[in-house]
VOGU-3710 file (C-alpha; in Angstrom, 3 decimals, decimal comma):
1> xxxxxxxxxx> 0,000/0,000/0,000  1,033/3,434/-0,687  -0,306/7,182/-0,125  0,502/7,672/-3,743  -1,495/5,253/-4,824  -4,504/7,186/-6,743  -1,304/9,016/-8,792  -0,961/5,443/-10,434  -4,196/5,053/-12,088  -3,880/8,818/-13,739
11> xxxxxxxxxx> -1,424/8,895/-17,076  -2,136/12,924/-16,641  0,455/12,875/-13,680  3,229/10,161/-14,744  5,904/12,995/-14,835  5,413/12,937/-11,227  3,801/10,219/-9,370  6,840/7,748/-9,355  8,849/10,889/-8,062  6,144/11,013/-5,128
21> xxxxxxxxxx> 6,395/6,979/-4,987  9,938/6,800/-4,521  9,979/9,682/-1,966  7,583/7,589/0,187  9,561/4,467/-0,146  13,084/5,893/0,793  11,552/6,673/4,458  13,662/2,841/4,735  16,592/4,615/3,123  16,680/7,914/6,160
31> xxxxxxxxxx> 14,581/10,466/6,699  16,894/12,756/5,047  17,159/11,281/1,656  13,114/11,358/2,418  13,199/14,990/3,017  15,854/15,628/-0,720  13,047/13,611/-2,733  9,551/14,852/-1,500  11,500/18,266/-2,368  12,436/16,974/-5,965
41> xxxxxxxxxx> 8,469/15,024/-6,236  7,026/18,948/-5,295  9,185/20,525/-7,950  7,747/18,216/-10,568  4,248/18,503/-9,390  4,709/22,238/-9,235  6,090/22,028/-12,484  2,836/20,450/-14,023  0,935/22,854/-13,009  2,787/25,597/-15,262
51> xxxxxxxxxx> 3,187/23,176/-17,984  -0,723/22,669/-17,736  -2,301/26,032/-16,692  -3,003/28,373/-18,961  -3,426/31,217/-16,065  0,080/30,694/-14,516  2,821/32,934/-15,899  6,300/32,220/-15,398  8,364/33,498/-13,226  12,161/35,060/-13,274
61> xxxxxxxxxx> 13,136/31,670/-13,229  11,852/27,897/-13,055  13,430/27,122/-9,769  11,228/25,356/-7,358  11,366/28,351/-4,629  10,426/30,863/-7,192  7,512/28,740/-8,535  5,909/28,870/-5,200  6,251/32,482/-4,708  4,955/33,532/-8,223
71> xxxxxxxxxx> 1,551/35,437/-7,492  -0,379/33,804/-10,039  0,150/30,428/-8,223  -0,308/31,759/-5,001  -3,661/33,074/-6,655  -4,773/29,700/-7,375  -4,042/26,986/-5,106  -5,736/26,806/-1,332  -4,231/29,401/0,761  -3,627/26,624/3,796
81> xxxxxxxxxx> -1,378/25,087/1,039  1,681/27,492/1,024  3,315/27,235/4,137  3,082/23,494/3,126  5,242/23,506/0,331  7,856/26,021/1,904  8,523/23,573/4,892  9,316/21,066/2,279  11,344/23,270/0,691  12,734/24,342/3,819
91> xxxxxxxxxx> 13,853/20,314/4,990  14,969/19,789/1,955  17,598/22,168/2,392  18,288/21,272/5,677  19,186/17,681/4,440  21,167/19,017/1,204  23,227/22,433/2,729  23,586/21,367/6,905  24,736/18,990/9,086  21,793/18,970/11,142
101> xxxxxxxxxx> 19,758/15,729/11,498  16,472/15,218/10,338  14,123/13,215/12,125  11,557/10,625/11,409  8,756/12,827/12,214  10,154/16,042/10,182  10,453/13,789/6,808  6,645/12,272/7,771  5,133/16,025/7,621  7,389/16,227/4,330
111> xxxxxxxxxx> 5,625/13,710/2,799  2,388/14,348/4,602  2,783/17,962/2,708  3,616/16,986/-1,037  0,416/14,323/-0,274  -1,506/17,806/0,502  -0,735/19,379/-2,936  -0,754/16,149/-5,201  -4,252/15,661/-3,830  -4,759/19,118/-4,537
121> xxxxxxxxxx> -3,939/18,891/-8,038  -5,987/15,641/-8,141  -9,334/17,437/-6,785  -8,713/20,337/-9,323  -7,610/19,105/-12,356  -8,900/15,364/-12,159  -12,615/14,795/-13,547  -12,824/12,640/-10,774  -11,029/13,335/-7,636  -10,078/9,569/-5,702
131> xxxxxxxxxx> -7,458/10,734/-3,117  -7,427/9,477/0,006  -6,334/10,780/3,194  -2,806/10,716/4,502  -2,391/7,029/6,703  1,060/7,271/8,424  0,314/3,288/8,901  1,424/2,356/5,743  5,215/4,349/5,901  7,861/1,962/5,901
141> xxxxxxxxxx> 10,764/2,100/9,061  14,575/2,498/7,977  17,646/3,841/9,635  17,895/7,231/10,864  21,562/7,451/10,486  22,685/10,564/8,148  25,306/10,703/5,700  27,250/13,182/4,909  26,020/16,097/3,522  28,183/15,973/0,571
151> xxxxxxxxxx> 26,284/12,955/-0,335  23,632/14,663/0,112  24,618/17,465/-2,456  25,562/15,090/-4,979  22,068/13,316/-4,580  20,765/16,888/-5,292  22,853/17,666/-8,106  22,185/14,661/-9,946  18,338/14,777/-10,023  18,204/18,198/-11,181
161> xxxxxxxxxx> 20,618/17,519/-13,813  17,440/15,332/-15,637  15,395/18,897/-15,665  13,657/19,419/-18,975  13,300/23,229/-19,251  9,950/24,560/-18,397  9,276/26,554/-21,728  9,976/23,365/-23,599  6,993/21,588/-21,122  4,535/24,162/-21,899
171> xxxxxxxxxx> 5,334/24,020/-25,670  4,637/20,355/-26,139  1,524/20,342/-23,925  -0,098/23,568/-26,010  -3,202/21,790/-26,814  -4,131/20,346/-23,782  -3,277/23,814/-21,778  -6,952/25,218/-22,166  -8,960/22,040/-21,541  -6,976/21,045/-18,297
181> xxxxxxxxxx> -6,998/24,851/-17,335  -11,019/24,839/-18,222  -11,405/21,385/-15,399  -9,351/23,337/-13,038  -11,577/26,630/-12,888  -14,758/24,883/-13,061  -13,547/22,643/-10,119  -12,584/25,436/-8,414  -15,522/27,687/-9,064  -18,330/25,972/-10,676
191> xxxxxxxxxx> -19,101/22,538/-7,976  -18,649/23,266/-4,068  -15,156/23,724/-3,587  -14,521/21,975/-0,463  -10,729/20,945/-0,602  -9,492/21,168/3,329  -6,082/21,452/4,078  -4,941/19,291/7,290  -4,608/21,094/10,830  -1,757/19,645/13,275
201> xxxxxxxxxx> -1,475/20,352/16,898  0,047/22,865/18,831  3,084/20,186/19,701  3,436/19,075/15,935  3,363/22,551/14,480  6,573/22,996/17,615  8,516/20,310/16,608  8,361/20,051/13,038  8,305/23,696/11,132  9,633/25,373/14,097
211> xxxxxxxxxx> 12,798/23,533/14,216  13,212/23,167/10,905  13,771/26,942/10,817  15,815/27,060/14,050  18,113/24,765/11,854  18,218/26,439/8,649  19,076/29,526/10,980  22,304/27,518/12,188  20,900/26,733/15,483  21,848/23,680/17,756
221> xxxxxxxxxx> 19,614/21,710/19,911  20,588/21,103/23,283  23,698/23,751/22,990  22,166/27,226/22,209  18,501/26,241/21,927  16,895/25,002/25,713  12,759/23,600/25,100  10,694/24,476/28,050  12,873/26,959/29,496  11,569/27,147/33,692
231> xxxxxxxxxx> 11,019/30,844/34,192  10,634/32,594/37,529  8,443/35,982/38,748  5,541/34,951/36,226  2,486/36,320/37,917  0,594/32,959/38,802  -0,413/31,073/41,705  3,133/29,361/41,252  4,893/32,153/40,231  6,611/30,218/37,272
241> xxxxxxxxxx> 6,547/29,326/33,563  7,733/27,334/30,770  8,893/28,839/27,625  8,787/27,253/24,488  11,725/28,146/22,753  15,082/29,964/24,654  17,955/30,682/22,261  20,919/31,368/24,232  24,431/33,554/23,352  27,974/31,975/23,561
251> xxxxxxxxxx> 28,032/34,515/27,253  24,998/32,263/28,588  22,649/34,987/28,591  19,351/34,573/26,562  19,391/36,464/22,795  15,442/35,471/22,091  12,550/33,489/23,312  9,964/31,891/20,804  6,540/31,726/21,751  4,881/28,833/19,741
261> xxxxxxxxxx> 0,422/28,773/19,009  -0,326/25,537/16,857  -1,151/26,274/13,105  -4,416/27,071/13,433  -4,421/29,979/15,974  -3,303/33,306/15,481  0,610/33,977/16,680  -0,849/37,602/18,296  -2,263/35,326/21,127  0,430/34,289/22,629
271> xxxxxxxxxx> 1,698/38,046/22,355  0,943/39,080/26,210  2,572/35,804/27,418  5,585/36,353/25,618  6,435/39,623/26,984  6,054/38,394/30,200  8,184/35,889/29,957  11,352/38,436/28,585  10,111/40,300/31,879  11,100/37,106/33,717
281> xxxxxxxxxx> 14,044/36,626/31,727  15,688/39,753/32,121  15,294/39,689/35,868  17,154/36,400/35,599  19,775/37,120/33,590  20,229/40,349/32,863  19,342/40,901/29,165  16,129/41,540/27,633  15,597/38,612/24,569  13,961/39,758/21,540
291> xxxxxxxxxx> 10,647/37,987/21,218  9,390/35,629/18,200  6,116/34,812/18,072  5,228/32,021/15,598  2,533/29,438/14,915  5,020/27,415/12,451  2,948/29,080/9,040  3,550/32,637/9,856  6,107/34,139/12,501  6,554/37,958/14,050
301> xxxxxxxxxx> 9,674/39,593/15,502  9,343/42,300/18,387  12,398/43,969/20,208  10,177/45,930/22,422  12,777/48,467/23,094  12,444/49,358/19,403  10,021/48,640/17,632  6,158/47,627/17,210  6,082/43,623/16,423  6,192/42,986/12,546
311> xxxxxxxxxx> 5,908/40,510/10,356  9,065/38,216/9,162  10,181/35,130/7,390  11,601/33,343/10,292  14,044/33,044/12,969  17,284/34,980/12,899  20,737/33,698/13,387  22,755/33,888/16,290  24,672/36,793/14,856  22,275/38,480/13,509
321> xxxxxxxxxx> 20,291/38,743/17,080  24,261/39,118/18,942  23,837/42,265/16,626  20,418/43,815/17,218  21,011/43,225/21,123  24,068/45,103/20,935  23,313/47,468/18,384  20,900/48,920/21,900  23,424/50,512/23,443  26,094/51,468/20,435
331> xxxxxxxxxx> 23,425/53,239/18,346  23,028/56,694/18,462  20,692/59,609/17,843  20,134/60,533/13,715  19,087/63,813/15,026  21,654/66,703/13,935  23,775/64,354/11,736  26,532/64,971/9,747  26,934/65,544/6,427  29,957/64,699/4,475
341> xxxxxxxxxx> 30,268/67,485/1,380  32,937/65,236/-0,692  29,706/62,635/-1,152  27,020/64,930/-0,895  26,721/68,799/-1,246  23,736/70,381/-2,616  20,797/71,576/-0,700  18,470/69,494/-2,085  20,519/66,412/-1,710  20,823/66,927/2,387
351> xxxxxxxxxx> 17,501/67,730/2,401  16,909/63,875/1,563  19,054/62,265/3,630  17,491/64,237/6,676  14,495/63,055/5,579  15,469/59,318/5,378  17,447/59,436/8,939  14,283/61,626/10,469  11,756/58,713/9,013  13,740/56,235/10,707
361> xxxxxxxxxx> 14,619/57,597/13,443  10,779/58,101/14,214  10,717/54,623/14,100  9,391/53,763/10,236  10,831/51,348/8,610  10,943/52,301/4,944  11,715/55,298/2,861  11,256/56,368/-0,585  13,543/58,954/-2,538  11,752/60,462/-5,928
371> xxxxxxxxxx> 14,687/62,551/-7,389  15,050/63,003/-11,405  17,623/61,460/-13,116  20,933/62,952/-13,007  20,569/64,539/-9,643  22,368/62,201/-8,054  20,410/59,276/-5,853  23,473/56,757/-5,830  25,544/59,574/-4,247  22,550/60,215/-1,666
381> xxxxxxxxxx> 22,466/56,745/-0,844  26,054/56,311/-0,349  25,925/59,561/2,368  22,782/57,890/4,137  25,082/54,327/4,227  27,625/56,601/5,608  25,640/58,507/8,172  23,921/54,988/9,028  27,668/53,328/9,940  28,854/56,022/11,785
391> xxxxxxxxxx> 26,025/55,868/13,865  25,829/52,218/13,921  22,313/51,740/12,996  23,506/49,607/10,035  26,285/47,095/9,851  25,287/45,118/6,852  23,565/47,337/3,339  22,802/45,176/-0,189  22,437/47,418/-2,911  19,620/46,033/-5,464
401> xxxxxxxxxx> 19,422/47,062/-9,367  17,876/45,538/-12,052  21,174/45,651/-14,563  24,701/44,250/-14,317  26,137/47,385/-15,749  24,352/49,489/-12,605  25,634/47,260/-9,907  29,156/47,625/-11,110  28,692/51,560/-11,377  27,010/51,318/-8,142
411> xxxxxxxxxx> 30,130/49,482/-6,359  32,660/51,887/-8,591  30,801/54,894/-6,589  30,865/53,488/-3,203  34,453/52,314/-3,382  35,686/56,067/-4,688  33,285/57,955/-1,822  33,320/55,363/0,903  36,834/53,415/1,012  36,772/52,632/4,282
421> xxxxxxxxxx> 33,605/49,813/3,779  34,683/46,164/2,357  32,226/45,450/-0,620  31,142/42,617/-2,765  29,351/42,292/-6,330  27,592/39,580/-6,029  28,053/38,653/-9,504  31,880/38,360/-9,129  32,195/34,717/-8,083  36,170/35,791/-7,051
431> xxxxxxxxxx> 34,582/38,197/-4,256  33,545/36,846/-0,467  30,244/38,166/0,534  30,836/37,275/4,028  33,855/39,495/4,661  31,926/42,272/2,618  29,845/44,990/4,704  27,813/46,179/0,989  26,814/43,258/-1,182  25,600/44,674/-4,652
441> xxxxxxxxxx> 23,369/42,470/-6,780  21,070/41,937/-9,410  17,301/40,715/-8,180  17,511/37,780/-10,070  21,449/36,877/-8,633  20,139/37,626/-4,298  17,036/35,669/-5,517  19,457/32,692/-6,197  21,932/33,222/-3,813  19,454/33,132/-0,863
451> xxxxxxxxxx> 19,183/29,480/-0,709  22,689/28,778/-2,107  24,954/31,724/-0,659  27,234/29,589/2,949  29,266/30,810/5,244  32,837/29,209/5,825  31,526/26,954/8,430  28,670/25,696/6,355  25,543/27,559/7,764  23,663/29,847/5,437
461> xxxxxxxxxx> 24,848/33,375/5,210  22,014/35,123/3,965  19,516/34,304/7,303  16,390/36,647/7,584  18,429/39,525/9,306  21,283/39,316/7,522  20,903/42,971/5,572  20,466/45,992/8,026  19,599/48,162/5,368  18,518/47,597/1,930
471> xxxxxxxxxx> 18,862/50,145/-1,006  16,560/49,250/-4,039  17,644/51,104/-7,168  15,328/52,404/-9,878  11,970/51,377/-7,435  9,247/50,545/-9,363  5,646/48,515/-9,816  7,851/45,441/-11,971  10,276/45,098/-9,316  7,705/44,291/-6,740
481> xxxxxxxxxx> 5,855/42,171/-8,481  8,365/40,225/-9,518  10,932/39,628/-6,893  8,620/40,551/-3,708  10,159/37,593/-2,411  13,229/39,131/-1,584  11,952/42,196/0,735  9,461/39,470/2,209  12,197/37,197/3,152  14,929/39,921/4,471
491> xxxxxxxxxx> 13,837/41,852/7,628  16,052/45,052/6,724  15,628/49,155/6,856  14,181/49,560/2,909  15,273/52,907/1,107  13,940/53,071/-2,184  15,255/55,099/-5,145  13,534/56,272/-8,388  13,125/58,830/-11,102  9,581/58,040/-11,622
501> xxxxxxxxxx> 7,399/61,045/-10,985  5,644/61,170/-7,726  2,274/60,849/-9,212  2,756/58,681/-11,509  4,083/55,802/-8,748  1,725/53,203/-8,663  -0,057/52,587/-5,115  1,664/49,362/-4,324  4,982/50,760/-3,952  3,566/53,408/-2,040
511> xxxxxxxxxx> 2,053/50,945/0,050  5,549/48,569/0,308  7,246/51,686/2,103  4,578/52,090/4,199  3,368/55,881/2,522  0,542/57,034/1,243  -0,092/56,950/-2,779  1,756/60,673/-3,689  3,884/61,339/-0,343  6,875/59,436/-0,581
521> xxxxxxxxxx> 9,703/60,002/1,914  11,548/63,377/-0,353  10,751/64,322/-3,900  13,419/66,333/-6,049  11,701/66,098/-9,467  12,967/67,159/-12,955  10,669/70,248/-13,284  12,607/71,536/-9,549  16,120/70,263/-10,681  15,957/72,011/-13,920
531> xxxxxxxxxx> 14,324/75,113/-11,930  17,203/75,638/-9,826  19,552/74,983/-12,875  21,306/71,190/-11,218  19,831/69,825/-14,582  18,816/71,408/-18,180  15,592/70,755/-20,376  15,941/68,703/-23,222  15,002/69,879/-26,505  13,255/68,062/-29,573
541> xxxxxxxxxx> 13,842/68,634/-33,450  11,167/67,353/-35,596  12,323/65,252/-38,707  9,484/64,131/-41,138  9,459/62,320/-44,716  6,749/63,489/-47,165  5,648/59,406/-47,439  5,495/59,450/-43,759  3,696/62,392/-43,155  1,221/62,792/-46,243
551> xxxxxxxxxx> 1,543/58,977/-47,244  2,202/57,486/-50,882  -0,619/58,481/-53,922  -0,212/56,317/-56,523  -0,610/59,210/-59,377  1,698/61,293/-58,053  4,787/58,679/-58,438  7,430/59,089/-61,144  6,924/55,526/-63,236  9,626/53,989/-62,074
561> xxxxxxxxxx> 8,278/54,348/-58,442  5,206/53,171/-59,833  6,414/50,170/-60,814  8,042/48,936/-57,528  4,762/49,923/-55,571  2,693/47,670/-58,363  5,821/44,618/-57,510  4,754/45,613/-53,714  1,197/45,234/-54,060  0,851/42,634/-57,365
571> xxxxxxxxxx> -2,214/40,940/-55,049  -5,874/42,967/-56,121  -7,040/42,688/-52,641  -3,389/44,487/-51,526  -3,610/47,164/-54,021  -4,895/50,579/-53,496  -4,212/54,033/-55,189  -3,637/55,659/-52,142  -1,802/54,756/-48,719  -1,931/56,402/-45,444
581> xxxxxxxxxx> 1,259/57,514/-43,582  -0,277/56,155/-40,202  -0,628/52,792/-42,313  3,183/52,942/-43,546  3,874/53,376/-40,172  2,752/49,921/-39,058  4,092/47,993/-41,556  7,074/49,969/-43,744  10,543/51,211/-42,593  12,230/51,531/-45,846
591> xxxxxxxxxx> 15,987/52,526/-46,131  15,418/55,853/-47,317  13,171/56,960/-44,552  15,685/55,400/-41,582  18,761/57,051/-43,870  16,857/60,232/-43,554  16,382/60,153/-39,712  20,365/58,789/-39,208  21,784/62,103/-41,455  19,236/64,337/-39,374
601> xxxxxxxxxx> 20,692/63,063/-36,431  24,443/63,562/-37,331  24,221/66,969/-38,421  21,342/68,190/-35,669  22,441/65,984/-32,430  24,620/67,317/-30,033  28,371/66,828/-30,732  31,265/66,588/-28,690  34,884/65,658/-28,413  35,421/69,695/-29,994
611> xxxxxxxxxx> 32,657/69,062/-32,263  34,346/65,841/-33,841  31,503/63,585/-33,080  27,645/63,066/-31,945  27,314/62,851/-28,193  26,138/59,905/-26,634  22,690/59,157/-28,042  18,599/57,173/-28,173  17,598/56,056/-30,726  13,773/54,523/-29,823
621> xxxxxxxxxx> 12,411/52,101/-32,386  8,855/51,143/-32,707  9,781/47,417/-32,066  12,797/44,709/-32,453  12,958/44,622/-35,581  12,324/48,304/-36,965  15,830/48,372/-34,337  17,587/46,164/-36,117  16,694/47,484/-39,251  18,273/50,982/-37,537
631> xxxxxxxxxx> 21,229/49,700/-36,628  21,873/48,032/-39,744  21,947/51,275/-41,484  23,911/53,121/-39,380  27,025/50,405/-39,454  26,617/50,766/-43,411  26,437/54,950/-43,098  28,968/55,600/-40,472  30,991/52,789/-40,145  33,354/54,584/-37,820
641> xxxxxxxxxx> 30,922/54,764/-34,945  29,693/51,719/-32,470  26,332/50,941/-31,360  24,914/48,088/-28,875  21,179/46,811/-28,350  20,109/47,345/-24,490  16,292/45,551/-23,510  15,048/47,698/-20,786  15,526/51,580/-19,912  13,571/53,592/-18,154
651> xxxxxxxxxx> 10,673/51,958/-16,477  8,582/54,779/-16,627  7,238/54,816/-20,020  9,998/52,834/-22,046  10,021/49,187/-21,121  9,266/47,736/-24,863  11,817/50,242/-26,481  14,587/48,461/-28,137  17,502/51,213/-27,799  20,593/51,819/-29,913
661> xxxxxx> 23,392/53,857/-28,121  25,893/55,813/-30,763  29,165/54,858/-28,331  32,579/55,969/-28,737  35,061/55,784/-31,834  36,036/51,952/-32,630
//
């Protein structure tokens, strides 16, 4: 007998269901080879669904953690599901990147948990749903000894070497996408949807997600993590109490507490309790823990010296909370700061970073810089890193952009205006992120790295409250929507930065740094800049073609012209006497009219170098190929001068624009 069983008898899920079998049977193997292939038998199943669904769109990439975090299949599947299929993510990278031992009952929920979303898939997309529930009864019993992780990693490796690329799934299942889709919505919507997603007690939720994060977080049982910690002064009838969760410091004195609620109860009850407990704890020791409150699907920080409680992705390391409990007595005031001029010395650009230090300093969280292009953001956010470290309310910053080229400029400006901090581009595999206080990075590259990025010993470097700060360049809707993961899994100071307009910033990144739609943090916009003469107005000159403006008349062409426009339109229903210019447009970008355009440009744009050559310049196209076409021309009119393609510019308005940059010399 097997849980897996009902996968059998449907050929729909063969790409999976021996995956799912095998993961079940290895339980004889050890729980942690368990744990490595209910994580490979979820990443098939999850990839089904996008090579099936019609109303899933792919993410950044097809790894399994992104998958899972994509909106669209967050939109879709039952929202007790989730947290399900991150704690088998989560084990699964306990077994593959630690040391730590997994135990019988943490690869059970594992399995118990992929069994939850295959028999979701089965009640949405079968015609006929025959699942059964999970029977622990029928698990087999093997040895619990663990191999070395390196065995582990090579276990890993070699299963997701057999990956077929998602795009190429999707392709060869096009005509069954809309029909499966079609079962799916009407299961979902038009019958009783009554798919229930299993509850676990207060005890289970404890010992399995709970400790799975404590490990992932580099924690030790029995060492620097003490269950049903005796506490004394609690205001009972026995004047005692038993807390959950103690994590200790390497000094013996008590860095956090974790207050556990089973799955099914909100974490904010337990919040009264906990705080009573640090009372306790801080009579009897001396230090004040910072207090997690969790119910194993959703967890909540609160250092109630500092802050309000908020939400975050799970328990910190032991550095990063040696940090925060120190960082209460070495921090100081962001009231009357300093200001170095060599980094920043305009008005305007003070006037920011007094706004960023006075938002935090008032205890907010986030902050959002609107300044126009050219006026200097990078340099503002190097001062606030500055004034940040010198008052030791940051230790650790990663700079975010959306562009290789902008994290190395980024790095080149902190390294000329800030020497004294050790930094790291992430996509330099010769540079140590650990020794480095400002990591710079792509989205796509932290995204990645999260999971993958160790320490020397081993442990994961990038835990929860790793980053003290994060500086997001170029902030915009895309970003969010895309790679929310990141600023949901980091608990970190957020300073955004963007050119966009004030009112023309969408309300969900108002509502990410915690503003109201049209107030962010400090605005410096292009109409001020170029007011106050920091920046100057551009200027436009108008080219047109006759064709392009008053379109092509058959009658007035010479006859040769007439004759190519009859070999251009030889079909009757093609030919007409007359042609609009909006029509040409659409369809025609002749050599003549893109020569025309090119000479314009050489003898109107803006030289330099004395006059010898055109400046650096845009050249919008209407789409790939009219930019092509562009660029062909130009190599065969002015051979002399370079030009590359680049996909994405400014968010604002330009994201389809193909662009073609007139460089220097070759």
């Amino acid at each position: 007998m097997t849980n897996f069983e009902f996968l059998k008898e449907k050929d729909q899920y063969k790409s999976f269901s021996s995956a799912c079998l095998e993961a079940e049977k290895s339980l004889q193997i050890s729980p942690a080879t368990t744990a490595i292939l209910s994580r490979r038998a979820l990443e098939l199943a999850v990839k089904w669904t996008y090579s099936f669904d019609e109303g899933l769109k792919l993410p950044y990439d097809d790894r399994l953690s992104a998958l899972i975090h994509e909106q669209t299949f967050r939109d879709i599947i039952d929202d007790g599901l989730f947290p399900l299929l991150r704690y088998i993510v989560k084990l699964g990278n306990v077994a593959v990147h630690t040391n730590s031992n997994i135990s019988r009952e943490e690869a059970i929920t594992s399995l118990r948990n992929l069994h939850e979303f295959v028999s979701w898939i089965d009640y949405c997309y079968s015609v006929e749903h025959t699942a059964k529930a999970f029977n622990e009864e029928v698990l087999l019993t093997g040895s619990e000894t663990r191999k070395r992780k390196e065995e582990y990693q090579d276990l890993f490796e070699k299963l997701s070497a057999k990956d077929r690329k998602l795009e190429d799934m999707i392709a060869e299942n096009e005509k069954l996408r809309k029909q499966v889709t079609e079962t799916r919505i009407h299961n979902q919507q038009e019958k009783d949807y009554d798919f229930k997603v299993d509850k676990i007690s207060e005890y289970e939720t404890r010992k399995r997600y709970i400790d799975v994060d404590l490990k992932l977080a580099g924690w030790t049982f029995d060492k620097d993590i003490l269950i049903e910690y005796k506490v004394t002064g609690m205001p009972n009838a026995k004047g005692v109490g038993y807390v959950d969760y103690v994590l200790f410091g390497d000094n013996g004195k008590p860095l956090a507490l974790i207050e556990a609620k089973r799955t099914s109860v909100s974490v904010n009850q337990g919040k009264q309790q906990a705080k009573l407990y640090a009372d306790c704890l801080e009579a009897m020791h001396g230090q004040r823990p910072i207090i997690f409150l969790t119910n194993g699907f959703e967890s909540r920080v609160w250092d109630d010296t500092e802050y309000p409680d908020r939400k975050v992705s799970g328990v910190y390391s032991k550095p990063d909370l040696i940090k925060l409990v120190e960082r209460r007595q070495l921090k100081r005031s962001l009231q009357n700061i300093e200001i170095k001029d060599d980094i920043t010395n305009r008005v305007y650009q003070k006037e920011a970073i007094v706004n960023v230090c006075e938002a935090f300093e008032s205890k907010q969280r986030e902050a959002l810089l609107v300044m126009a292009t050219g006026s200097g953001k990078t340099r503002v956010s190097i001062s606030i890193v500055d004034v940040l470290v010198r008052h030791n309310w940051v230790k650790n910053v990663l700079f975010l952009a959306d562009r290789k080229e902008l994290v190395r400029q980024a790095k080149n400006s902190f390294n000329n205006l800030v020497p004294s901090l050790s930094l790291c581009n992430l996509l330099d595999d010769k540079e140590s992120p650990e020794l480095s206080r400002v990591v710079f990075s792509t989205y796509q590259t932290m995204m990645n790295a999260i999971d993958g990025t160790k320490r020397e010993d081993g442990k994961t470097l990038f835990t929860p409250g790793h980053f003290d700060l994060i500086i997001i360049d170029e902030s915009h809707r895309s970003i969010y929507k895309k790679y929310r993961a990141i600023f949901d899994y980091f608990d970190s100071l957020l300073v955004g930065l963007t050119a966009t307009p004030k009112d023309e910033i969408d309300f969900n990144t108002y509502e990410i740094f915690g503003l109201e739609s049209g107030n962010p943090t400090y605005a410096y916009e292009l109409e001020q800049a170029i007011k106050e003469k920091y920046l100057v107005d551009y200027r436009t000159i108008e080219s047109v073609s006759k064709f392009m403006e008053d379109g092509i008349y058959y009658d007035d062409l010479s006859e040769e012209e007439k004759q190519m426009y009859e070999e251009t339109f030889d079909e009757e229903e093609t030919f007409s006497d007359y042609i609009s210019g909006s029509a040409l447009n659409e369809w025609l970008f002749n050599n003549h009219t893109v020569d025309h355009v090119l000479n314009e440009l050489m003898e109107k744009g803006i030289k330099v170098a004395g006059g010898d050559r055109i400046g650096k310049t845009i050249i919008f196209a209407k789409n790939a190929k009219h930019a092509e076409h562009i660029v062909d021309r130009f190599n065969h009119l002015y051979p002399h001068y370079s030009g590359k393609f680049c996909q994405q510019v400014d968010y604002r308005s330009f994201l389809r624009c193909i662009i073609f940059w007139c460089m220097n010399k070759k």
